[in-house]
C-alpha positions in Angstrom: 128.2 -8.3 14.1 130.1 -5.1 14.5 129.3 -3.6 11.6 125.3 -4.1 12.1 122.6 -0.9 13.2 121.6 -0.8 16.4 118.3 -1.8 14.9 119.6 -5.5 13.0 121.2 -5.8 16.9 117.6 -5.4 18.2 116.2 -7.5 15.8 119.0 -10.7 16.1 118.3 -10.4 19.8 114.3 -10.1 19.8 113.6 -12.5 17.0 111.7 -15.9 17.8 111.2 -14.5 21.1 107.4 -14.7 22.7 107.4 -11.7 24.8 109.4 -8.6 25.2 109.0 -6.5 28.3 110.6 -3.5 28.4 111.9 -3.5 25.1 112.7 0.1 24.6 115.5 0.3 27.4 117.5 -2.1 25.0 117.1 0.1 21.9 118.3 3.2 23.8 121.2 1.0 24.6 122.3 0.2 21.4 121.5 3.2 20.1 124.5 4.4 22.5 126.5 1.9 21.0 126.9 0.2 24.0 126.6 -3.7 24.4 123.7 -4.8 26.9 124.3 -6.9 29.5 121.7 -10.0 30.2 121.4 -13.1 32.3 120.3 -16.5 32.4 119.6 -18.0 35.5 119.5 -21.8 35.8 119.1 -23.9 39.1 121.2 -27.2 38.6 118.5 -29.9 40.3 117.7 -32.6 37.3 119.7 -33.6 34.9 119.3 -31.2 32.0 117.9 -32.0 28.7 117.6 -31.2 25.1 114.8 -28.9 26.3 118.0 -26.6 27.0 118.8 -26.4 23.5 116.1 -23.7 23.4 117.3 -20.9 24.9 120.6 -22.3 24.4 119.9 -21.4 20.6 118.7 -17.9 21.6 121.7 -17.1 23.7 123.7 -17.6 20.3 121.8 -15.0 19.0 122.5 -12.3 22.1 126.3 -13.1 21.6 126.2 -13.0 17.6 124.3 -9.3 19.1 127.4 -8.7 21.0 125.1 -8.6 24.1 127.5 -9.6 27.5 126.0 -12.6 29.1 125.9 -14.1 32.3 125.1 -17.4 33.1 123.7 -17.9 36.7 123.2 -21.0 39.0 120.4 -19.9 41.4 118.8 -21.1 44.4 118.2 -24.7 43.9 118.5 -25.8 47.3 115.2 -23.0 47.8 113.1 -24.6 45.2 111.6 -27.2 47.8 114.4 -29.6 48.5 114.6 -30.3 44.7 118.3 -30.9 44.9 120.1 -31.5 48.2 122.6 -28.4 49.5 125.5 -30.9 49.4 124.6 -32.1 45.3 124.5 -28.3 44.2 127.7 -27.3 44.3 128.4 -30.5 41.8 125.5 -29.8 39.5 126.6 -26.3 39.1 129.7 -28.0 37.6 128.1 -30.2 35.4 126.2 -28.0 34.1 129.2 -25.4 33.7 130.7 -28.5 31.8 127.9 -29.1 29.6 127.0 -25.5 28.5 130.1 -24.8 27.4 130.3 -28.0 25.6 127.0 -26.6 23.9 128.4 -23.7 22.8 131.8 -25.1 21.8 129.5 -27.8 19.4 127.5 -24.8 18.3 130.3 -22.5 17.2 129.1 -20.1 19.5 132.6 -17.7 20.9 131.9 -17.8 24.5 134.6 -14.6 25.3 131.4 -12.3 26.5 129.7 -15.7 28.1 130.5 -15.4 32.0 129.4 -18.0 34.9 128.9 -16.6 38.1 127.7 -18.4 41.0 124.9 -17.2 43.2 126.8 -17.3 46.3 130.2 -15.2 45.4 127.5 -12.5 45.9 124.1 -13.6 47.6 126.1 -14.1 51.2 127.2 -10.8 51.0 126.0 -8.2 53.8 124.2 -5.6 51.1 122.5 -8.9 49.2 120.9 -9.8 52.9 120.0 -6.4 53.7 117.9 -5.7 50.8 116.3 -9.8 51.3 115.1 -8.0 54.6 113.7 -4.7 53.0 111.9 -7.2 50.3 110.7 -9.2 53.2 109.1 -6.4 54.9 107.5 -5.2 51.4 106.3 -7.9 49.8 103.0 -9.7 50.8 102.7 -13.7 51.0 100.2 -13.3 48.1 102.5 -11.8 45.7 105.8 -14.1 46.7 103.3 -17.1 46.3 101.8 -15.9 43.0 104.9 -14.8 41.5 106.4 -17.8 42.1 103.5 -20.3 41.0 104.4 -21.3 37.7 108.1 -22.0 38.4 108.7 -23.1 42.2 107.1 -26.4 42.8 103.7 -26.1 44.7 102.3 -28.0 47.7 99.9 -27.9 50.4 102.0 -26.8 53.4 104.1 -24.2 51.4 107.9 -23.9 52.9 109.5 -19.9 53.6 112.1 -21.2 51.7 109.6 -20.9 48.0 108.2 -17.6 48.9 111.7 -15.9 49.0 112.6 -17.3 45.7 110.9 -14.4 43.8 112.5 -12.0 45.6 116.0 -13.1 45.7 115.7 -13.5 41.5 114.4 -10.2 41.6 117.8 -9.2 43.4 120.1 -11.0 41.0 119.2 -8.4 38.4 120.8 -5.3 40.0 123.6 -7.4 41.7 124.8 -9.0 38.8 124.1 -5.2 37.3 122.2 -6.4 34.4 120.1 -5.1 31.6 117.9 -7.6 30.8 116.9 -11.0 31.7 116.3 -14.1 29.5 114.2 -17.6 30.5 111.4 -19.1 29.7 107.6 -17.5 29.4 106.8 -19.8 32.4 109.2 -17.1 34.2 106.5 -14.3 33.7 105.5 -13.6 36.7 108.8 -13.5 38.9 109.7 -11.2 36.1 106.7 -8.4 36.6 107.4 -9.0 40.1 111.1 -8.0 39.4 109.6 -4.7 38.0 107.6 -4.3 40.5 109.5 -4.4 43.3 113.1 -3.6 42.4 112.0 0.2 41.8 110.4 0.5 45.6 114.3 -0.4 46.8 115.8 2.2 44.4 116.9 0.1 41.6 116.1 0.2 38.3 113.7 -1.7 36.2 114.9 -4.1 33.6 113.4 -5.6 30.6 112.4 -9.1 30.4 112.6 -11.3 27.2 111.0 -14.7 27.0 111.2 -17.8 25.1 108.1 -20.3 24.0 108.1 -23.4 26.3 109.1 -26.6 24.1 106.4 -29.4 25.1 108.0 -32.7 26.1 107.9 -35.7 23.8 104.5 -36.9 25.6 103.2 -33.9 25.6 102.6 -31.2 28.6 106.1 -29.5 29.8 109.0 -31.1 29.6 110.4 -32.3 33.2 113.8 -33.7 34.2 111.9 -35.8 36.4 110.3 -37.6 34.0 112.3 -39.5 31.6 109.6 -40.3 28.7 108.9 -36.7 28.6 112.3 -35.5 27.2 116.0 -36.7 25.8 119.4 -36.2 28.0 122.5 -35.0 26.0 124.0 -38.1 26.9 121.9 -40.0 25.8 122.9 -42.7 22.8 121.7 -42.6 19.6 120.0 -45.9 19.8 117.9 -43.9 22.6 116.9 -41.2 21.1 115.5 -42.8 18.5 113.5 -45.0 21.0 112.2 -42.1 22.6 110.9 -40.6 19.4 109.2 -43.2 18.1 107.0 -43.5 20.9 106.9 -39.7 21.6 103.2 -38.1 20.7 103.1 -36.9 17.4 99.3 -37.6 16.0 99.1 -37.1 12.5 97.6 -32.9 11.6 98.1 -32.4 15.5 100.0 -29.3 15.4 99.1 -28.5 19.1 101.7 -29.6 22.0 103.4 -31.5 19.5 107.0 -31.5 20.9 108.6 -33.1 17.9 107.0 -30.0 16.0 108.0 -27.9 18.3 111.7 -28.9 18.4 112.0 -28.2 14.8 110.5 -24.3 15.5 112.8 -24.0 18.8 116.2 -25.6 17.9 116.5 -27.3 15.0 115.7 -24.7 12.3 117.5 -22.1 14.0 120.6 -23.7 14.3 120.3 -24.9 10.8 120.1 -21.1 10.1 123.0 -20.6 12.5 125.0 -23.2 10.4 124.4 -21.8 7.3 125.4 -18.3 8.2 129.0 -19.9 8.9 129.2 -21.2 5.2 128.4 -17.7 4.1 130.9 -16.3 5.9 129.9 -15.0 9.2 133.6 -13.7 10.8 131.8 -14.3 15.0 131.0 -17.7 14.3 133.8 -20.1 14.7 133.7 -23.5 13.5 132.6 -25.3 15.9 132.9 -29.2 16.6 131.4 -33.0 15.2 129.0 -32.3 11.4 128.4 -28.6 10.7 125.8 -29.1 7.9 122.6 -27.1 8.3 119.9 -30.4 8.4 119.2 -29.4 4.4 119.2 -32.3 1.8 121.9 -31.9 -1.1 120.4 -30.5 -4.4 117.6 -28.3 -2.0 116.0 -25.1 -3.3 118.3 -22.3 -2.3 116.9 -20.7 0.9 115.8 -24.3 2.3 116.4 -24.5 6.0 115.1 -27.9 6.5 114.3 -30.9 4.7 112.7 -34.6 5.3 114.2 -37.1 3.6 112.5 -39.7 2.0 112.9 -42.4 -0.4 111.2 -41.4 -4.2 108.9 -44.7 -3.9 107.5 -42.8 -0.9 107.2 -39.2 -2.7 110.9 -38.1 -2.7 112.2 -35.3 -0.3 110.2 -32.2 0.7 112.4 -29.2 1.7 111.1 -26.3 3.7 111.9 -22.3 3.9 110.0 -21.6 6.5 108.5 -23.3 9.9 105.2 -21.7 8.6 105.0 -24.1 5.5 106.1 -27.3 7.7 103.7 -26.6 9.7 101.0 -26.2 7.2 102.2 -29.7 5.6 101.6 -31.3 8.7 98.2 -30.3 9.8 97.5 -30.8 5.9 98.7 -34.5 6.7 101.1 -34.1 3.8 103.7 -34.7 6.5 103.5 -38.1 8.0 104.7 -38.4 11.7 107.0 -41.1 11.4 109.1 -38.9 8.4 109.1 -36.1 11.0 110.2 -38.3 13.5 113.0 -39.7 11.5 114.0 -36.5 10.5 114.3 -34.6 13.8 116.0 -37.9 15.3 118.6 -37.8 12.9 119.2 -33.5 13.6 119.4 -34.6 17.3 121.7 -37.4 16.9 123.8 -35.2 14.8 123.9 -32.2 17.5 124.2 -34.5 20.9 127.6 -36.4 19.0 129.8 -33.8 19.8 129.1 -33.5 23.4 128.9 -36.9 23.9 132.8 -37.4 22.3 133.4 -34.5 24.9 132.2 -36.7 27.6 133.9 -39.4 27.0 137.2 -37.4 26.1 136.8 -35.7 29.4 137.8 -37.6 32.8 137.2 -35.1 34.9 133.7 -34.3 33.7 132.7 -37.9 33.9 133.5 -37.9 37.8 131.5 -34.6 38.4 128.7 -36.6 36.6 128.9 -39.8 39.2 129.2 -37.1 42.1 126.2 -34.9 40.5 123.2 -38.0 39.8 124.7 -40.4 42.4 123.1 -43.6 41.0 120.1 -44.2 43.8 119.4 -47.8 42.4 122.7 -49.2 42.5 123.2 -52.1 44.8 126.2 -51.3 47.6 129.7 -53.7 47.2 129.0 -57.0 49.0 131.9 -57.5 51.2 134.5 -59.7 50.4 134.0 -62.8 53.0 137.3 -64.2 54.4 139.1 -66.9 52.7 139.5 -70.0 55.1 143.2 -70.9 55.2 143.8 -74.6 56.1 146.2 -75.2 58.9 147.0 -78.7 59.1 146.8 -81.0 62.2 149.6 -81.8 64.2 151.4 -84.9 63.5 149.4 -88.5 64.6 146.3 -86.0 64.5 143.6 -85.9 62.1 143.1 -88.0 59.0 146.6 -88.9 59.2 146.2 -90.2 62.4 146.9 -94.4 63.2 144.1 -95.8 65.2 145.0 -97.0 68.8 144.3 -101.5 69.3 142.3 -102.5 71.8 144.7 -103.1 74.7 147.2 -100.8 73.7 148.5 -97.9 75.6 147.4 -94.5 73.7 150.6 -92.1 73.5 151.0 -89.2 76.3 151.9 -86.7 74.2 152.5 -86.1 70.8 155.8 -87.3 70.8 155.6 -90.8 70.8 155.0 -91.4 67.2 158.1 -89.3 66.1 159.9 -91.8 68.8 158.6 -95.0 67.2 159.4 -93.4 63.7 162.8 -92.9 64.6 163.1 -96.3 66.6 162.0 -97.9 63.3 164.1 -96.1 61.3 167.5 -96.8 63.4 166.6 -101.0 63.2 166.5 -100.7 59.2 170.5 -99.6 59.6 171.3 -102.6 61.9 172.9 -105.6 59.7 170.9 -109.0 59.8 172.2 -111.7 62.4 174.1 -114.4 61.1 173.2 -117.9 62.2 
């Protein structure tokens, strides 16, 4: 992308984005020539999901920019006890794992792609002093309404929540930053980041924001809740469960997560794919399939198609999102095509990181250390085997009753006497008459 204007830069980085805050500190960047420098901040609790894919597929875009990114594990042990201190440190390595598996399946060069963890930094004396100046400036209502959307709410709020805002609002000048990425559910800690980070002395940043993908029962998708969304582990026999019973009423175009799935990920990295066939010298090749999900013989300029039998109306290849999702809520699109369809692109993109999985010892061990198996029944212990020690000669089974009248032996001897006795008359020759 080197040889691209500082306004096709500004374009690849802002495109398919739903809000852009602060947009015009990132053109007078590039219009330096200089490369911005942006984060996105991710707190390892649950598992994560295809959900990921999202921005995932956007951070391509800010590399493919030339933008510098940083990649930031952040204050889940704050976020109400979602993951236990002692889990984090693992989950930050699985999901260290797994991203760059992403990006290696993608094709995405990962040389400007950093991971930083929050504590090289947010134990530091200057970090803590500045927590303390936020602490004395902000009020309960803004730390509580910034941080409504994202940290989970409850009755008897912890301190732990309310400083979440603030210490994400930090991360932005210690990290020295241009811009931060996440989702729009991110909003308000954002506008509270501009808010605040000027009455300490720093500068603002701008904030870009990505549509929230609904889960596959509709409403957000959650980590916790398994219906609601795919792993990248998870087999293809699985994912195809999943969709088929995942909400997708026929002309429903609202929080239609399959839909949506196609917008977020699945047409852009089609896109993505098909700018490597043309020739694009920052993509490399990436692992597993690397065909944009378009049907052979489509129209040129199709960027994805449902297939379908000709009894059943043939293929129907799209250009646009726009026209896929006018066929839909037209009912020209049945579900269950769409479902097979966006099945078979997942399956596709999670095979690669699966066969990194399973290629990669080390990862699978973080994994068991990470999401501990809570369900699993502990090792029975192994009871003793009885060994048999046998009873002492004339004991036991083996043991010659004693006749009425007769004297019972003393000690245990006696037997091997008369044994002996017995044995030494056999060797005597038989009297002659």
């Amino acid at each position: 992308m080197a040889a691209a204007t500082a306004d096709e830069r500004y374009e690849l980085i802002t495109r398919r984005l739903q809000e852009v805050l602060g947009g015009d500190s990132i053109k007078a960047i590039l219009a330096e020539g200089r490369s911005p420098k942006a984060y996105w901040g991710t707190a390892p609790t649950g598992r994560p999901h295809i959900g990921y894919f999202v921005p995932l597929a956007k951070i391509a875009d800010f590399l493919r920019a030339d933008v510098e990114y940083r990649h930031l594990d952040v204050h889940a042990f704050l976020d109400n006890l979602k993951a236990p201190l002692e889990l984090v440190a693992h989950r930050t390595k699985y999901y260290k794992h797994l991203l760059l598996a992403v990006f290696t399946s993608l094709g995405i060069p990962t040389s400007k792609l950093h991971f930083v963890e929050g504590s090289s930094y947010q134990l530091t004396r200057e970090y803590n002093l500045d927590n303390y100046k936020l602490c004395a400036t902000v009020t309960e209502h803004d730390a509580k309404k910034a941080g409504a959307e994202v940290v989970k709410q409850v009755d008897s709020a912890l301190l732990s929540g309310l400083l979440y805002p603030g210490l994400q609002a930090l991360d932005e000048q210690y990290l020295d930053v241009d811009f931060q990425f996440g989702g729009v559910d991110q909003r308000k800690i954002f506008t509270f980041a501009e808010l605040y980070l000027p009455r300490l002395g720093y500068r603002k940043r701008a904030h870009l924001m990505n549509a929230m993908v609904p889960g596959l029962a509709g409403g957000k998708m959650s980590s916790s809740d398994p219906n609601s969304k795919i792993d990248f582990l998870d087999a293809p026999e699985v994912v195809r469960k999943k969709l088929k019973l995942a909400f997708c009423e026929e002309g429903n175009v609202e929080e239609n997560g399959v839909l949506s799935f196609v917008e977020a990920v699945l047409i852009p990295i089609s896109e993505l794919r098909a700018a490597r066939l043309t020739g694009d010298v920052l993509l490399e090749h990436g692992t597993g399939a690397q065909k944009p999900f378009v049907a052979a013989g489509a129209p040129e300029g199709t960027v994805f198609s449902i297939e379908r039998d000709e009894k059943f109306g043939g293929s129907t290849h799209y250009k646009s999102f726009e026209d896929m999702k006018l066929d839909f809520a037209a009912k020209a699109l049945h579900p269950k095509d769409l479902k097979t369809a966006v099945a078979n692109g997942i399956i596709d993109l999670l095979a690669p990181i699966r066969k990194a999985f399973e290629e990669n010892e080390e990862w699978q061990n973080i994994e068991k250390l990470a999401y501990p198996d809570l369900n699993a029944k502990p090792e029975k212990k192994k009871k003793k085997e009885k060994v048999y020690h046998p009873p002492p000669p004339g004991k036991g089974k083996n043991a010659k009753p004693v006749l009425d009248g007769a004297a019972a032996p003393v000690d245990g001897s006696a037997p091997e006497v008369a044994h002996a006795a017995a044995e030494a008359a056999k060797q005597q020759p038989e009297a002659t008459s």
